[in-house]
C-alpha positions as CSV (number, residue, x, y, z in Angstrom):
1,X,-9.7,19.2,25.3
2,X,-7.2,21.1,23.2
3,X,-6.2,19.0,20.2
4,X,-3.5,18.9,17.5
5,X,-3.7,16.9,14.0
6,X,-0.3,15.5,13.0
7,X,0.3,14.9,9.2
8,X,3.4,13.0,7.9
9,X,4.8,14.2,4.5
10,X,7.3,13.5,2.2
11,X,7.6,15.3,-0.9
12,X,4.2,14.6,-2.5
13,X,3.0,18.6,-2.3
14,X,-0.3,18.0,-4.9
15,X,-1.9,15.0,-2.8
16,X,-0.6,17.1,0.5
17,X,-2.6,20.4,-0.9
18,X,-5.8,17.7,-1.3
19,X,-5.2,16.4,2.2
20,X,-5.0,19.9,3.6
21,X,-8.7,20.8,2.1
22,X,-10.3,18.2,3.6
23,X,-8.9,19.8,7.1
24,X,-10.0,23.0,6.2
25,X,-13.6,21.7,5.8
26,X,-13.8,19.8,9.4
27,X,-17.4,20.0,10.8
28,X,-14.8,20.5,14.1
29,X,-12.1,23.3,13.7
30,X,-10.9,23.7,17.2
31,X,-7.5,22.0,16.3
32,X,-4.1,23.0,15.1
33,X,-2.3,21.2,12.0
34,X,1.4,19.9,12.4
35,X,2.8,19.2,8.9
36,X,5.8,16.5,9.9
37,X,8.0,16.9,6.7
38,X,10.5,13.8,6.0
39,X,12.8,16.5,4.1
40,X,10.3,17.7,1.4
41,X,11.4,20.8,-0.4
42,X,10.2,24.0,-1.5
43,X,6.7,23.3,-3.3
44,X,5.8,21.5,-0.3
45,X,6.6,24.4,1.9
46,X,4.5,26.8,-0.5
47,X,1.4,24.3,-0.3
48,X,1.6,24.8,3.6
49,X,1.8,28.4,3.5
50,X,-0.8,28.6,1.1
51,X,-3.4,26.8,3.8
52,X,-2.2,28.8,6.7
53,X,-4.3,31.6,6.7
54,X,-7.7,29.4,6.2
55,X,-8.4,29.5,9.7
56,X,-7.2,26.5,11.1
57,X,-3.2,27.1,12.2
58,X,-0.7,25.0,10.5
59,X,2.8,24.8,11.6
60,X,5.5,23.5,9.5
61,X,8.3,21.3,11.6
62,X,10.7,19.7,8.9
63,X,14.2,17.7,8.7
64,X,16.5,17.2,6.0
65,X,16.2,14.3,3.7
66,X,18.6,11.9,5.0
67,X,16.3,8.8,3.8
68,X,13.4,7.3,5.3
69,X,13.1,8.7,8.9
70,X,9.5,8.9,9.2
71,X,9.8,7.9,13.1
72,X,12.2,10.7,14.3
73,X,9.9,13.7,12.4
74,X,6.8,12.2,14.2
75,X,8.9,12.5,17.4
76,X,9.5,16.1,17.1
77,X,5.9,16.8,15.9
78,X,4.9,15.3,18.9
79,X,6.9,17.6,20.6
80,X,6.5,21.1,18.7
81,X,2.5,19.6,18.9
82,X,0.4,22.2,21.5
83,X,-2.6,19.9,22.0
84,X,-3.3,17.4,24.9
85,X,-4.6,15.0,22.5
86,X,-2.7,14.0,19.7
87,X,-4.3,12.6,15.8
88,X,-1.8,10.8,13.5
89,X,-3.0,10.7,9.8
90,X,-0.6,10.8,6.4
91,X,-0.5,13.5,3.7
92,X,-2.0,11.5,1.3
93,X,-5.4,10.6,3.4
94,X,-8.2,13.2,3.1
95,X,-10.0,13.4,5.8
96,X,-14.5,12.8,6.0
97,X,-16.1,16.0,7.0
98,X,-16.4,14.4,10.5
99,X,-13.1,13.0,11.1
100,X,-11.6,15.6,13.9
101,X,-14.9,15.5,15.6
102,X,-15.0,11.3,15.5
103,X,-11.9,11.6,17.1
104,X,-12.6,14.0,20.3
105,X,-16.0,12.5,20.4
106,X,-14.2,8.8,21.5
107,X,-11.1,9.8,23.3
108,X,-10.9,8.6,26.7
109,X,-8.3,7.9,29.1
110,X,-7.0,4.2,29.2
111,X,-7.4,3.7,25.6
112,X,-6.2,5.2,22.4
113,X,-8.4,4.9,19.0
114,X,-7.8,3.3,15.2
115,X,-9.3,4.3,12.6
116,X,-10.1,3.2,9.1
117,X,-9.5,4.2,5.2
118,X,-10.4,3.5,1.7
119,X,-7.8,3.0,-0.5
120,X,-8.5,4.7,-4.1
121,X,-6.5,4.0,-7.4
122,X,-4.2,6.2,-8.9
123,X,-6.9,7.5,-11.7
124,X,-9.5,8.7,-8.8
125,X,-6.9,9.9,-6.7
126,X,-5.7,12.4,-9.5
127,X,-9.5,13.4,-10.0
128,X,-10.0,15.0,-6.8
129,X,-10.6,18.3,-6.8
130,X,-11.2,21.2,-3.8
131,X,-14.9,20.9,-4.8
132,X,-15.8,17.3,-4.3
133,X,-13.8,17.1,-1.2
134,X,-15.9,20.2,0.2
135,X,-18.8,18.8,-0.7
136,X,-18.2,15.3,0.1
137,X,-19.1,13.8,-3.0
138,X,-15.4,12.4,-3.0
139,X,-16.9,10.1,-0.1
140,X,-19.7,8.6,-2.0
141,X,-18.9,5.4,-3.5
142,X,-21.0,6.4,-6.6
143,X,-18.7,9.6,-6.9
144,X,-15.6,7.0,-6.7
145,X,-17.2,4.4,-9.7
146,X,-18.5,7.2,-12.2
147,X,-14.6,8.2,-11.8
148,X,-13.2,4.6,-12.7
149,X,-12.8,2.7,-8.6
150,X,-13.7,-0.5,-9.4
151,X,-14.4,-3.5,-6.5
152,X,-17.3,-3.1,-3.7
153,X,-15.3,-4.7,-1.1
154,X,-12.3,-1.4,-1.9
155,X,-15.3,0.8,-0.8
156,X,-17.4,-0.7,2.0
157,X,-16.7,1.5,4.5
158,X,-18.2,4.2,2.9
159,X,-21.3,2.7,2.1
160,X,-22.4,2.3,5.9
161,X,-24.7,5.0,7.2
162,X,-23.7,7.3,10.3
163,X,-26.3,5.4,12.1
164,X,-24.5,2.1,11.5
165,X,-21.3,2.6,11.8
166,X,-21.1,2.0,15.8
167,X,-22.6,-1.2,15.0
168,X,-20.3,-2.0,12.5
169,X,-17.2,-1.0,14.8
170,X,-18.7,-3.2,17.8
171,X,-18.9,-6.4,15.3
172,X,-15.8,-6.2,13.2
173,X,-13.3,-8.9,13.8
174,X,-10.2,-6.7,13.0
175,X,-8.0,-6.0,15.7
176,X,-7.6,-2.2,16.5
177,X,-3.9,-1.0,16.2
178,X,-1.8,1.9,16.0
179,X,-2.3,3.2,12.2
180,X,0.1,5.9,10.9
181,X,-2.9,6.5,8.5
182,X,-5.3,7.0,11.4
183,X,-4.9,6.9,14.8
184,X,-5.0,9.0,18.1
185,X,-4.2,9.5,21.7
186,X,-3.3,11.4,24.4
187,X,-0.1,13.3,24.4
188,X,1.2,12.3,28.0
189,X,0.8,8.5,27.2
190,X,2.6,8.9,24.1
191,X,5.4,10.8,25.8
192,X,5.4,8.1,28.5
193,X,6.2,5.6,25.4
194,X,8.8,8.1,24.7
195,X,7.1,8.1,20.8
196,X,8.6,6.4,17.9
197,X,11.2,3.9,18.0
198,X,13.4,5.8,15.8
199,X,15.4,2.6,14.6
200,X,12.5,1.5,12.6
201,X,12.5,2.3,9.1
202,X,9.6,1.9,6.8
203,X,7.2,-1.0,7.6
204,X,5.6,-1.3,11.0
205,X,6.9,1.8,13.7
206,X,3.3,2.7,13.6
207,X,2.4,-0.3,15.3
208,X,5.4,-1.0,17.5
209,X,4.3,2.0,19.1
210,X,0.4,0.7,19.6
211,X,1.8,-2.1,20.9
212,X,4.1,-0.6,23.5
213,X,1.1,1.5,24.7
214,X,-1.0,-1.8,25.3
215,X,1.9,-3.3,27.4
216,X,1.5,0.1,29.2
217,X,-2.6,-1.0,29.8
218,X,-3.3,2.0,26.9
219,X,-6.0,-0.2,24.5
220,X,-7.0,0.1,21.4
221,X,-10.3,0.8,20.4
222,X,-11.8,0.9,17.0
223,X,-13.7,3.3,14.8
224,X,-12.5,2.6,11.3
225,X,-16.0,2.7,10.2
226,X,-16.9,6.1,12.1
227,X,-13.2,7.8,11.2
228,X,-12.6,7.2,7.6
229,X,-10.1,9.1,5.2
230,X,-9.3,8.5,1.6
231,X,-5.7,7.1,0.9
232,X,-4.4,8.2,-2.2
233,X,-2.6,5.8,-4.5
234,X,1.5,6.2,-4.6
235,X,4.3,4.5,-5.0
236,X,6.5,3.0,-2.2
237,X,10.3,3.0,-3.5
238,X,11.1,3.3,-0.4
239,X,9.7,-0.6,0.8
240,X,13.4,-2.8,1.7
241,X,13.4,-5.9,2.7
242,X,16.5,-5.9,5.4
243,X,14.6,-3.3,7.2
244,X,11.3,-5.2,7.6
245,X,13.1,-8.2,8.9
246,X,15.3,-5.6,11.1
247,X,11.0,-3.7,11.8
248,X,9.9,-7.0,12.7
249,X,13.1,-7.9,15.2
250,X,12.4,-4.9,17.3
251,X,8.8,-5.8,17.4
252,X,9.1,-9.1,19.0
253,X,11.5,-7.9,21.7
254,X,8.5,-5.1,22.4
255,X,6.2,-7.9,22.4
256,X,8.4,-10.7,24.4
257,X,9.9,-8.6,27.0
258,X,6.4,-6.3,27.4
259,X,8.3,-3.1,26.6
260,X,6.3,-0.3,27.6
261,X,8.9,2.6,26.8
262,X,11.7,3.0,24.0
263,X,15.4,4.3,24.6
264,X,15.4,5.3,21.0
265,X,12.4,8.2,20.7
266,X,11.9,11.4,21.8
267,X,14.8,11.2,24.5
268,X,17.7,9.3,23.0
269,X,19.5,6.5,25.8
270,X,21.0,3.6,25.9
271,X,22.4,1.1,23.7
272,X,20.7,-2.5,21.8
273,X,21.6,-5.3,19.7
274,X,19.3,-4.7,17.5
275,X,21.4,-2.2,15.6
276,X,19.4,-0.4,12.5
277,X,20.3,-1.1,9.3
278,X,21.3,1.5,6.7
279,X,18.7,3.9,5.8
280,X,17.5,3.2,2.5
281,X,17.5,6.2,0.3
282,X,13.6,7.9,0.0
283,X,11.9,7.8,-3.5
284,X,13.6,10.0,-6.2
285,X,15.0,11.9,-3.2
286,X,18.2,13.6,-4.9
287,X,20.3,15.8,-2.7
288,X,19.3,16.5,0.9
289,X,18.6,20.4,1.5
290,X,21.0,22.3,3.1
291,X,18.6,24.4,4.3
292,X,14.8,23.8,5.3
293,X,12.3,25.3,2.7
């Protein structure tokens, strides 16, 4: 099964760089890396180039900053993407040693997989270096207290053992979705949704998708406690209000009418009422590049 790992970016190079070690250090390495780049600019593009020659290929597909459009990059990652099974994860999550090989070890047809994260402060996430993601210290939840994480509850996930985790998946009474952070499936079922809904802005396209592939019979299955990552802390400037309410419009019609398949992905057709509402301009995003770095 030839696989491809697909990383969302905008314009956060130094937790990108952090994100790209922990994919250097896979237990698995047969995959290829697709950096989907919301309109970063050149220090982004130098912290790929930088990776590319670590043995794992890294392709760069990028669009100019025209606001948040986080669903339309994703689309053509999916489409510049050469694997048959796709992983979606953000570049600010740094991936467990295991985390590619979690993901092709559950794949299956019918069903597409969710995975979990720890969320870490702003203070740990700067403390972070190459070394304890190599070594996977940065996954120990002693490693995360002696550098100022505070609250067990934060940290939980990490404090399972391998040999428990599987149990802990089977009991857990959250509900596996589609999670931009962490979440896979196979290419043709995503092309079949036609990808993204690319008139959602920030605030639930992830999902809308996850729950256009369960209307196609696609199910979720969980391993949040088998596939875990490390989110690092950021701000979200980009959060509006008018496009949540717009998000969660879009998302009843999928549910109600049991939408299996946008018109406003990957191949662009016909026409809705739910029009989208203006972009809201990305965090200190400053002039669009003319060209792509």
């Amino acid at each position: 099964m030839t696989l491809s790992v697909i990383l969302s970016t905008y314009r956060s190079p130094e937790w990108l760089e952090k994100v790209l070690w922990g994919y250097l250090c896979q237990s698995d390495r047969e995959f290829e890396l697709v950096i989907a780049d919301d309109g970063s600019g050149e220090r982004t593009a130098r912290v790929v180039r930088a990776q590319a020659g670590d043995g794992v290929p890294v392709r760069h597909v990028w669009q100019p900053d025209e606001g948040f459009r986080k669903s339309r990059i994703l689309n053509r990652a999916i489409e510049a993407a050469r694997g048959e099974y796709l992983v979606f994860s953000d570049g600010d999550c740094i991936p467990r040693r295991d985390f590619v090989a979690v993901h092709r070890a559950h794949a299956a047809r019918g069903r597409f997989l969710s995975g979990g994260y720890v969320k870490l402060p702003i203070g740990v996430s700067r403390a972070i270096t190459r070394a304890d993601i190599e070594s996977g210290e940065a996954f120990s939840v002693r490693w995360i207290r002696s550098r100022g994480g505070r609250g067990y509850r934060r940290m939980a996930k990490l404090a399972v053992p391998g040999w428990a985790a599987a149990a802990a998946d089977r009991v857990t009474t959250t509900r596996p979705t589609w999670n931009g952070h962490n979440a896979s499936g196979w290419r043709d079922d995503l092309i079949a949704a036609n990808g993204f809904d690319e008139r959602i802005g920030y605030g639930g396209q992830d999902r809308e998708l996850g729950e256009r592939l369960e209307n196609a019979g696609v199910r979720g299955h969980g391993i949040r406690y088998r596939a875990l990552c490390l989110h690092l802390d950021h701000a979200r400037a980009y959060a509006d209000l008018d496009t949540i309410r717009h998000n969660k419009a879009i998302r009843r019609e999928t549910r109600a009418r049991r939408i299996t398949r946008t018109p406003f992905g990957i191949e662009q057709s016909g026409a809705t009422s739910l029009r989208p509402p203006t972009s809201p301009a990305s965090p200190a995003c400053g002039p669009s590049s003319p060209t792509p770095p």
